[in-house]
C-alpha positions in Angstrom: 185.4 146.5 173.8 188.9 147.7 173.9 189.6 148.5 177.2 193.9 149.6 176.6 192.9 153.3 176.2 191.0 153.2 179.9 194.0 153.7 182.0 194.3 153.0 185.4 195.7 156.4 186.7 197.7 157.1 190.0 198.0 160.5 191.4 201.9 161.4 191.6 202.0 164.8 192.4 200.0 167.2 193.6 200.2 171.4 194.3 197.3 172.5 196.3 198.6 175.4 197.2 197.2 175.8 200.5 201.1 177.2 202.5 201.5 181.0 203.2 203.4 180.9 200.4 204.9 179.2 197.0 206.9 176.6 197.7 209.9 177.4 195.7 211.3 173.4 196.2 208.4 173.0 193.4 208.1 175.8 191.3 210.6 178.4 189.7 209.3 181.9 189.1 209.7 183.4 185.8 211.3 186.9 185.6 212.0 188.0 182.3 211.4 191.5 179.9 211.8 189.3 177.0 208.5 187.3 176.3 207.5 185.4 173.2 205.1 185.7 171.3 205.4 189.1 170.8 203.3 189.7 174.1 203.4 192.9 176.5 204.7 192.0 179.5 207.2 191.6 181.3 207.4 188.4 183.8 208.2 189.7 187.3 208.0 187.5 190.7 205.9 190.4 192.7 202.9 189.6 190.4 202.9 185.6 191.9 201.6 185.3 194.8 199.7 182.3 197.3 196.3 183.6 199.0 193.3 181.7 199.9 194.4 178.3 198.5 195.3 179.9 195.4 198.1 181.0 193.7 197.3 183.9 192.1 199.1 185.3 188.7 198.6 189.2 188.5 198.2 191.1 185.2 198.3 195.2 185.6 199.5 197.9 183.6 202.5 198.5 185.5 205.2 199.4 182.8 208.6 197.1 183.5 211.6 196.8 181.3 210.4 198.7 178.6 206.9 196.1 178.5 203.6 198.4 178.8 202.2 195.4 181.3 203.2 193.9 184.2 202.5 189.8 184.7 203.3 186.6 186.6 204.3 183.2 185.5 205.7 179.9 187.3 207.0 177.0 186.0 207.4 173.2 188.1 210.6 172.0 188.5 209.7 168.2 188.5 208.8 166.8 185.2 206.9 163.8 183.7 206.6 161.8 180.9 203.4 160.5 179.6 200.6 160.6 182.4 197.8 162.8 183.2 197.8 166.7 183.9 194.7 168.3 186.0 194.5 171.8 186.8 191.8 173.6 188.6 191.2 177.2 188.0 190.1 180.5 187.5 190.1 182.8 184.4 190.7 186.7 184.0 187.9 188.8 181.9 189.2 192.0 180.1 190.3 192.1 176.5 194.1 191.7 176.1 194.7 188.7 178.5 195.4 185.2 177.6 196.0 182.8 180.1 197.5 179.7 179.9 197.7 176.0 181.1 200.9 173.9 179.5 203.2 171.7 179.3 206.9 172.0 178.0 209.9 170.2 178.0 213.1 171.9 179.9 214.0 174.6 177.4 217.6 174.5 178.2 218.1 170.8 177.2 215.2 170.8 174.2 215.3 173.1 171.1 211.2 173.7 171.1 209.4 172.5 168.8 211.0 169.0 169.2 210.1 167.4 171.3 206.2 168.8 171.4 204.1 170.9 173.4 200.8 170.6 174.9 199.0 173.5 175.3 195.8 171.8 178.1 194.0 175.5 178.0 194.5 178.6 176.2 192.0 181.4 176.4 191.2 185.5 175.7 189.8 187.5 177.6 186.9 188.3 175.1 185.6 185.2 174.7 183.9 184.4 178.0 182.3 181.1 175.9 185.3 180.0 174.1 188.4 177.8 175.6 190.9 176.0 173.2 193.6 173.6 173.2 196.6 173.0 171.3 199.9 170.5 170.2 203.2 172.0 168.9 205.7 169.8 167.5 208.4 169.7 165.0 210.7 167.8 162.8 213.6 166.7 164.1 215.8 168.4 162.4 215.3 170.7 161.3 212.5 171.7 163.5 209.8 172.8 161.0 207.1 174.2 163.7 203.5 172.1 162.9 200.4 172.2 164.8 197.1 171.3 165.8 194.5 172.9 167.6 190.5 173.0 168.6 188.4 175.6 170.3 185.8 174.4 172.6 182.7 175.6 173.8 179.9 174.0 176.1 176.3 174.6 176.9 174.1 174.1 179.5 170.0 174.0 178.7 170.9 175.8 176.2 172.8 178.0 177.4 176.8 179.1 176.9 178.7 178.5 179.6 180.9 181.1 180.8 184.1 180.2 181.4 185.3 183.6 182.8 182.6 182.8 186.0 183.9 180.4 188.6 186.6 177.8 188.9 186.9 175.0 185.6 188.8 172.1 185.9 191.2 171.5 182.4 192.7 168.0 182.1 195.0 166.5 179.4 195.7 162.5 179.0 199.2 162.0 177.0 200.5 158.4 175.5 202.6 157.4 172.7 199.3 156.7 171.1 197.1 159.6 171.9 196.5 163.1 173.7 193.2 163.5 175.3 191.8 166.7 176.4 189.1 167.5 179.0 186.8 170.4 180.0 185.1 170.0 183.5 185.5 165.5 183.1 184.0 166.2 180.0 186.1 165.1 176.6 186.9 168.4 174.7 189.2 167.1 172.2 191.7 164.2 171.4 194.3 164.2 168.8 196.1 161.1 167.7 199.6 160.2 166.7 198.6 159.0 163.0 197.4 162.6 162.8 201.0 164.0 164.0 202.7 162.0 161.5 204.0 159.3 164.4 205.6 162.2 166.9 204.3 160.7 169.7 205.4 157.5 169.5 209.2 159.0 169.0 208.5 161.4 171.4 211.0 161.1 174.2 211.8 164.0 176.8 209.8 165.1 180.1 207.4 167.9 180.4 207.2 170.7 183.1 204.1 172.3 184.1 203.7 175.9 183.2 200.8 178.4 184.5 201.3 182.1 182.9 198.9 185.1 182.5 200.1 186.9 179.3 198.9 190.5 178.2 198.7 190.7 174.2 200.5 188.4 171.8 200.1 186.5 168.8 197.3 184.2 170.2 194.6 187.0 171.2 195.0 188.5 167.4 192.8 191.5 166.9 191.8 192.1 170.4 194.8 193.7 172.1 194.8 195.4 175.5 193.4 198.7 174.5 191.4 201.5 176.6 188.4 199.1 177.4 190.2 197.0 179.1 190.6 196.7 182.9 193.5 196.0 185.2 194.2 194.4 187.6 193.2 191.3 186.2 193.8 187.4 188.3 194.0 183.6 187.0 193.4 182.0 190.0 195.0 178.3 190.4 193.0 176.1 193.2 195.4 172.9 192.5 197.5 171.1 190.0 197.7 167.1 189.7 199.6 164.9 187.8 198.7 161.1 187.7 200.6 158.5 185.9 199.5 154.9 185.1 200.4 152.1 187.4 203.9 150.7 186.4 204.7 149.1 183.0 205.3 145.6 185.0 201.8 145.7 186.6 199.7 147.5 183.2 199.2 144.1 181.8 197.7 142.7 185.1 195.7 146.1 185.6 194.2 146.6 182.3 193.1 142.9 183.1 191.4 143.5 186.2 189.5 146.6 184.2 188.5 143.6 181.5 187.4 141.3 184.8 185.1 144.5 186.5 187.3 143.5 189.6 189.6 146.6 189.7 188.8 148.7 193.0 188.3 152.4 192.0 188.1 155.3 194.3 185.0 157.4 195.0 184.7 160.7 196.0 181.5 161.1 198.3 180.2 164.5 199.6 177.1 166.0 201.4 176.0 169.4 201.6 173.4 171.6 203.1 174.0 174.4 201.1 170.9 176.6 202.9 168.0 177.6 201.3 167.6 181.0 199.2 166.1 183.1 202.0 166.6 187.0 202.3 165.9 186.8 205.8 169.8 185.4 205.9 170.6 188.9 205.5 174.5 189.5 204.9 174.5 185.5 204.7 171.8 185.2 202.3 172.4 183.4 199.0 173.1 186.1 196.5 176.0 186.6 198.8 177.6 183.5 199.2 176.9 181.5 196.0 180.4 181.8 194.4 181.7 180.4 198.1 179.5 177.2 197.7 180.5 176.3 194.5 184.4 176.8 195.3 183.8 174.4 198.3 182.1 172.2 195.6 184.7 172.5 193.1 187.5 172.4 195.6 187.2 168.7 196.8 185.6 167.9 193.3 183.4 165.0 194.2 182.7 162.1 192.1 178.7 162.0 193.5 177.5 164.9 195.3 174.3 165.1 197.9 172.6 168.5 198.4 169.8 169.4 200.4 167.5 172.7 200.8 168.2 173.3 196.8 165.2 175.6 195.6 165.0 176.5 191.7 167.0 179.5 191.5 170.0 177.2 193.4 170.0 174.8 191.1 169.7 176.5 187.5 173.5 178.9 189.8 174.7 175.3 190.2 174.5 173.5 186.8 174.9 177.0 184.9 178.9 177.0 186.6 178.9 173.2 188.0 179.0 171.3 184.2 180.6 168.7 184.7 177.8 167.3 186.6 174.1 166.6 186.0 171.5 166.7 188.5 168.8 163.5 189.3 165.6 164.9 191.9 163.0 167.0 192.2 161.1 169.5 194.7 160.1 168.1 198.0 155.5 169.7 197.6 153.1 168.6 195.5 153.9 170.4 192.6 157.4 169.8 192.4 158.3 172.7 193.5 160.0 173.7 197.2 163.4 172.4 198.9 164.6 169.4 196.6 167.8 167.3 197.7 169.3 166.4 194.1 172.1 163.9 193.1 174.6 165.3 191.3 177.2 162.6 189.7 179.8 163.2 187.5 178.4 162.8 183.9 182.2 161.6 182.5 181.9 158.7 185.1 178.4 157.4 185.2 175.8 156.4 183.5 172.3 156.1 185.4 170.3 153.2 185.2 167.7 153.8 187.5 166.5 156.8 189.7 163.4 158.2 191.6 162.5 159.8 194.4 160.5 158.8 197.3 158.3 161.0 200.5 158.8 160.0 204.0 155.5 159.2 205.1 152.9 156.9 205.3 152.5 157.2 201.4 156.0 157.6 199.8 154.8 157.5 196.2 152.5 160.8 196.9 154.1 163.9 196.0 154.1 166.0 198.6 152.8 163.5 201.4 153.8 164.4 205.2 152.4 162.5 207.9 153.9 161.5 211.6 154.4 165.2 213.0 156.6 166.2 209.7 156.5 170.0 209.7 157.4 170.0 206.1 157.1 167.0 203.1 160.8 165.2 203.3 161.9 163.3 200.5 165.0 161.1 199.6 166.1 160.7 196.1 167.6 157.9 194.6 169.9 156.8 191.8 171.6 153.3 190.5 174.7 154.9 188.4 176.8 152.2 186.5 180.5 153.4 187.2 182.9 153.7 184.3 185.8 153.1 186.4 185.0 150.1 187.9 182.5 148.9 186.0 180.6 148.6 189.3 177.1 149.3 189.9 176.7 151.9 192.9 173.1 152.8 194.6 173.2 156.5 196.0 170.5 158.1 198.1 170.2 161.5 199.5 167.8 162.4 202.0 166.7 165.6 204.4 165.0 164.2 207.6 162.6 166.6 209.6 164.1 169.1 211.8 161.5 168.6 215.1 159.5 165.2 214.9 161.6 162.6 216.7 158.6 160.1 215.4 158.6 161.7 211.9 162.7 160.8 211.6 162.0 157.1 213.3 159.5 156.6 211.0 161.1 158.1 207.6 164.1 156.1 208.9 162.1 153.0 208.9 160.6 154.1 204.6 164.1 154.4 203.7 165.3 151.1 205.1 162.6 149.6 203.7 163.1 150.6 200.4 166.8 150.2 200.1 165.3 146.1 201.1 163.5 146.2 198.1 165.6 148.4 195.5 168.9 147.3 196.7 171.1 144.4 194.7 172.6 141.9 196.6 176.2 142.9 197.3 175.4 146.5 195.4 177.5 149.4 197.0 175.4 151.6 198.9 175.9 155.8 199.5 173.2 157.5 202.0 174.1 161.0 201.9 172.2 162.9 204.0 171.4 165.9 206.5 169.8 163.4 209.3 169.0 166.7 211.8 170.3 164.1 214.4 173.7 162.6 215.4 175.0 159.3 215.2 173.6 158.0 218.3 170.3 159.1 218.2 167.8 155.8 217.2 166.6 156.6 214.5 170.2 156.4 213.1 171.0 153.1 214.2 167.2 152.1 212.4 169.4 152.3 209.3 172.2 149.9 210.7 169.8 146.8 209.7 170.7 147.7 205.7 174.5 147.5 207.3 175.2 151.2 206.8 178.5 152.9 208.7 179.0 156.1 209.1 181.7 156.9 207.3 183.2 159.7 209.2 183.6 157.3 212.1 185.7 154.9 210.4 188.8 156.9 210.0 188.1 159.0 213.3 187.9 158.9 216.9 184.1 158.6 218.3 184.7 161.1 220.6 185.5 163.8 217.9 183.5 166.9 218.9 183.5 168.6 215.9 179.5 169.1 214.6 178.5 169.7 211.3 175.6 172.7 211.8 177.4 175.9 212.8 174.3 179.3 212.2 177.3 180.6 209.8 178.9 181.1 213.1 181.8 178.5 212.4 181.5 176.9 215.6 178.9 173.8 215.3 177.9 171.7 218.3 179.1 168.3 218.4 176.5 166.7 216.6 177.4 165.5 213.7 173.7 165.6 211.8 175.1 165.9 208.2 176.6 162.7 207.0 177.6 159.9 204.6 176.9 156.8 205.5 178.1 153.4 203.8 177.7 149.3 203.0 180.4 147.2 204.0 182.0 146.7 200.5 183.6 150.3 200.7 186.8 151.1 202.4 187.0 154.4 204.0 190.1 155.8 203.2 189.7 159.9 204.2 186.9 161.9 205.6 186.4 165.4 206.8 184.4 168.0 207.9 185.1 171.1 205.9 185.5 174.3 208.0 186.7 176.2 205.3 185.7 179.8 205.5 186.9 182.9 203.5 187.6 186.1 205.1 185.1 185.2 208.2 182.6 184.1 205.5 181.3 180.6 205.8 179.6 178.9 202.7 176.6 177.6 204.7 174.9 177.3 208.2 176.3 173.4 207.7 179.4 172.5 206.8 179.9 170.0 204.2 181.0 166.1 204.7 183.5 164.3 202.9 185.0 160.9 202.4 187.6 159.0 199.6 186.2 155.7 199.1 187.4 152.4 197.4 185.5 149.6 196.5 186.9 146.3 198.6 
């Protein structure tokens, strides 16, 4: 196995974009009548803007400058060389637009094409199903233009995804040997340095991160903005983050500890009630918050993923836009139907070896089974997942404990610790993620302390915290804490959170969702 192309990866920088504004210590704002490319607009800094955790780039048909269309573009003033580029975000939907996710060198020091360019996503706004990515690069001199490109296109079941619905994450890799490209942690495309005639290895200068909405152009051929199309139109960015590999002096020793399985890798870890699909909900009912689950989702972009009260029609929304992921559990009756509390685990990452599910009752291998006072069947599902990063094994379990029964949650308490004794491998990492319908102090909590399980929220925070986790979709949760991840002793807590995001009043979910970082010790 050749394990030199499996780089360790730091994060250097990061934009989340989460201040009232841009912060112009990190990006310049483009302002020009005089595009490329022979687009139609003009850049202008009234169409960037910072607004929900987004920055937002504006396309309208505002005439400027003697351009029929009016748009936004930003480019970062720091720049890297070699490393990882990951951009979350948003795409417009009208023919004429092409938005556009790249990296340049400075263009006052480099004569472009020399010294390459990497285009991480280009896309028009016609094809909903169809996102592409590029390399420029020239001779040097006399800077012959040369390039290589691929389209991509994922499905689902079956089923094109739609790139034009919901946040994507686009991600580009970039060595002297190779540059990898990724759609939602899935590889998209990689092009090699014997295919670019050795550029890369002679490749030399920095690259500066540039996010631009253009109207028309070369790259959207036969479908320019015309009467059909609609304006305003938005490419919304959530974050950008650059990682880098640990230093040259320490690569040797890392890629090492990769060979060993000994390298400690972070986790991402979340749980979410995300509330069943229930009309009754009214204004809050699913239909109407959907797109405001999956953005919470997408915005901490977690590496395993615990839901509960997922019926059908939830799901098939969340692995239609969520594709980076796939989804381990079933429905909670007797037909597989009902509430289910899936896995979802990032496919790029894992591999699963081993996964069921299980009911909390007196017979947990009956579908369906409730006994003890349960008001509905409650499950738990299960998963072993080899990771790719650390070439660790890790056992996650989600679970949805009864509402009511104090005896049914005691006793469900007791089937799950059970079963982690006899499913569990010694020294094997352990997630529970989980809405428990009780805080940490209630017993049947601590029953789950005999498998040596923490809470992780209570590692890296005060006990007394009163922040809860189920708020009505009122935003302000008692202090019980009843949705959480919970953790063996071979993980390090480095962050957790409650997320009380809400847009515009709006909140997600009646629960709020649980986080934590995690590194393998």
């Amino acid at each position: 196995m050749c394990l030199a192309k499996q780089p360790v990866w730091q994060q250097v920088w990061a934009e989340e974009f989460n201040g009232p504004e841009l912060d112009k210590s990190q990006w310049q704002i483009a302002e020009t009548t005089k595009p490329h490319n022979n687009e139609q607009q003009a850049y202008r800094a009234s169409h960037v803007r910072v607004e929900d955790g987004n920055l937002v780039l504006s396309a309208t048909n505002d005439s400027f400058g003697g351009k029929p269309f009016s748009s936004g573009k930003v480019v970062s003033i720091q720049e890297w060389r070699f490393g990882r580029w990951e951009v979350r975000a948003k795409l417009p939907s009208t023919r004429g637009t092409w938005p556009a996710i790249w990296i340049l060198p400075d263009s006052k020091k480099y004569r472009w094409p020399s010294q390459g360019e990497i285009d991480i996503l280009e896309n028009r706004g016609d094809w909903p199903h169809v996102v592409s990515h590029a390399f420029h690069y020239g001779t040097n001199p006399p800077y012959t233009h040369k390039f290589e490109s691929s389209p991509y296109e994922l499905a689902v079941k079956g089923k094109p995804v739609d790139f034009h619905q919901g946040y994507h994450t686009y991600a580009a890799e970039w060595d002297k040997e190779e540059i990898r490209f990724f759609v939602d942690g899935a590889p998209s495309w990689t092009v090699t340095d014997e295919k670019l005639d050795g550029f890369l290895s002679h490749q030399t200068a920095p690259m500066q991160v540039i996010l631009n909405l253009a109207v028309g152009g070369d790259y959207v051929k036969e479908a320019q903005p015309d009467a059909t199309s609609n304006w305003p139109q938005h490419m919304l960015v959530d974050y950008v983050r650059v990682f880098q590999r640990n230093s040259t002096s320490n690569e040797a020793a890392s890629i090492k500890a990769v060979e060993d399985a000994h390298i400690e890798s972070q986790t991402r870890a979340m749980t979410f009630n995300i509330r069943l699909n229930t009309e009754d909900d009214k204004e809050n009912a699913w239909r109407h918050r959907s797109e405001l689950v999956l953005d919470r989702i997408r915005h901490f972009s977690p590496d395993i993923l615990g839901l509960q009260e997922v019926l059908p029609e939830q799901s098939s929304a969340i692995a239609e836009t969520l594709t980076e992921y796939n989804s381990i559990g079933g429905g909670r009756d007797a037909d597989g139907g009902g509430e289910a509390s899936p896995i979802l685990y990032r496919r790029s990452r894992y591999e699963v070896l081993a996964s069921g599910m299980f009911w909390l009752s007196n017979t947990p291998e009956e579908p369906g089974s409730m006994t003890w006072g349960n008001h509905y069947p409650r499950i738990c599902t299960w998963a072993r997942l080899f990771d790719r990063n650390s070439r660790h094994r890790v056992l996650a379990l989600n679970t949805h404990w009864d509402h009511e029964s104090q005896p049914a949650r005691l006793k469900g308490a007791k089937v799950i610790a059970e079963r982690l004794n006899s499913i569990a491998k010694p020294d094997e990492p352990i997630l529970l993620l989980g809405d428990f319908n009780v805080g940490p102090q209630n017993p049947a909590r601590h029953a789950l302390q005999q498998n040596q399980l923490r809470e992780a929220f209570l590692q890296v925070h005060d006990p007394t915290d009163s922040v809860g986790t189920y708020h009505n979709f009122k935003g302000k949760p008692s202090s019980q804490k009843i949705d959480a991840i919970l953790v063996s002793g071979n993980w390090k807590v480095l962050q957790a959170n409650i997320d009380q995001h809400a847009l515009d009043g709006r909140y997600p979910s009646d629960h709020f969702p649980v986080t934590a970082v995690l590194e393998l010790q």
